[in-house]
Residue, then its C-alpha position, 0 to 999 in steps of 0.5 A: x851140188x848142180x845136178x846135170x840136168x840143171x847145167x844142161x839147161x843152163x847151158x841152154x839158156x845162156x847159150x853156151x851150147x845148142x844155138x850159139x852166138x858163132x855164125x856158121x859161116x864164121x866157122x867154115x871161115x875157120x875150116x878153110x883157113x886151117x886146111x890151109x895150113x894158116x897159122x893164125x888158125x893153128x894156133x900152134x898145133x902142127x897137125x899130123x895128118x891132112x885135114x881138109x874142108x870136108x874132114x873138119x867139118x866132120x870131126x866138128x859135127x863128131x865132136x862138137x855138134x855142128x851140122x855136119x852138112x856141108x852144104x849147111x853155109x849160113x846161120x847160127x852154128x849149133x853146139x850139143x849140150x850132151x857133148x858139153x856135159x860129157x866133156x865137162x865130166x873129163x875135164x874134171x876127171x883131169x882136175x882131180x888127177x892133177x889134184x891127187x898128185x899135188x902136181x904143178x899146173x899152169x893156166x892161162x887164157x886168151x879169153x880175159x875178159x870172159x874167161x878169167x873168172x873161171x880159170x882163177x876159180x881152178x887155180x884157187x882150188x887146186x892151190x887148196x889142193x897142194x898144187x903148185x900153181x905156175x907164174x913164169x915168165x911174169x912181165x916178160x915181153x911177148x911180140x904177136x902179130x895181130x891185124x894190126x900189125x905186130x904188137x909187144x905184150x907182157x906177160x902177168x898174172x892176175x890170180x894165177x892165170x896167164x895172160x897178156x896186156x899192152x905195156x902200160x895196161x896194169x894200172x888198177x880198174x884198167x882191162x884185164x888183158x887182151x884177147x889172142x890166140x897165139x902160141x907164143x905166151x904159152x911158149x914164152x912161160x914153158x920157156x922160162x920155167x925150163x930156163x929156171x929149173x923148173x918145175x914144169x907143169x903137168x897139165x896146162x889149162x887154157x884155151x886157143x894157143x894156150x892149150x895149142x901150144x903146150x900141147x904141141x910141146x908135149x904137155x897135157x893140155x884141157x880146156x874150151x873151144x868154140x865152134x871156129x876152133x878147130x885147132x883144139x878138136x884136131x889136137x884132141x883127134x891125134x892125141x896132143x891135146x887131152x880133153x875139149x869143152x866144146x861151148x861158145x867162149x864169148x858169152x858174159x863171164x858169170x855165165x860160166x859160173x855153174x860151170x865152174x861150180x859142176x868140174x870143182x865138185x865133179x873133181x872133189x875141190x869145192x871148198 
């Protein structure tokens, strides 16, 4: 089993937390943008209270580790391994409920090319364990507005895990999906699955608007966030998100392989 200090180094080493590759100045970016209420920032949270420049920085440096300096505008941003690890420790706690009570879960990710490993390795676990794990929605169109403009994307699945791609991304060896923060592909698969009957999940795993979005809508939502995702952290601060990694989401996939490795045996599903 890997033990907390051997994950707190890596952590370290792979910089996923202490110094990360987010520029502060990307983060604050961020900060501004949700004070303003911009939604590609919300991520489809619709906050309760009022959450300005000053606020957020303060929740983040609470929560996540950021200087909590507002005067601090430039550099590397700086995420606390300890809440890492202490997070990580609730997150699994989550698993292993969800686990006990064989319940339906969902997972989906704006992250793909990072993150899918990860996620896909909860899935297979929580299959072992008697969950029902949710496709709906699969091969569903999903229209986001990106920089670009708007952009039609299917929903599918690769091994249990949500995400979208352009039409005509599915051929084999292609990209595994693009990478988004939108509310509308979680809002599209809770759709669906209520349109059928259910089931519907009881706890949702993801990141960005995954987590956002179900969250917003009521369902227990988990998973990471990076330094410029206030979003989660403010969801987590009034009670529609459940529990937050804070560590940089961008890194090489196998980096998040230990990770993977601590919540399952956290959670009793190594298999």
């Amino acid at each position: 089993m890997l033990s907390t200090g051997a994950l707190r180094a890596h952590l370290l080493a792979a910089r996923l937390a202490g110094p990360v590759a987010t520029s502060r100045e990307e983060s604050l970016r961020s900060y501004r943008l949700f004070a303003a209420r911009d939604p590609r920032v919300l991520l489809g949270l619709d906050p309760e209270g009022v959450w300005g420049r000053r606020e957020l920085i303060a929740l983040m440096a609470e929560k996540c580790g950021v200087s909590a300096d507002p005067h601090h505008i430039s550099g590397q941003d700086v995420i606390d391994p300890e809440l890492t690890l202490t997070a990580l420790d609730a997150f699994a706690e989550r698993l292993a409920a969800v686990a006990q009570r064989r319940a339906p879960v969902l997972l989906g990710t704006g992250h793909p090319h990072r993150l899918l490993g990860f996620y896909a390795a909860l899935a297979d676990a929580l299959s072992a364990a008697g969950c029902a794990v949710l496709t709906p929605a699969h091969g569903h169109s999903v229209d986001i507005t990106t920089r670009f403009g708007l952009r039609t994307y299917n929903l599918a699945y690769v091994r249990g895990v949500a995400l979208v791609r352009e039409p005509g991304a599915s051929r084999p060896g292609c990209e595994p999906g693009a990478h988004t923060h939108s509310p509308l592909p979680v809002r599209t698969a809770l759709a669906a699955a209520a349109e059928a009957g259910g089931p519907m999940p009881e706890l949702v795993i993801g990141d960005h608007g995954w987590v956002c979005g179900a969250g917003q809508l009521g369902f227990e939502a988990i998973g990471p966030a990076d330094t410029n995702d206030p979003a989660l952290f403010v969801g987590q601060a009034e009670g529609s998100v459940s529990v937050v990694v804070p560590l940089d989401d961008a890194v090489r996939s196998d980096y998040y392989r230990p990770l993977t490795r601590y919540v399952l045996n956290r959670a009793c599903l190594s298999q």
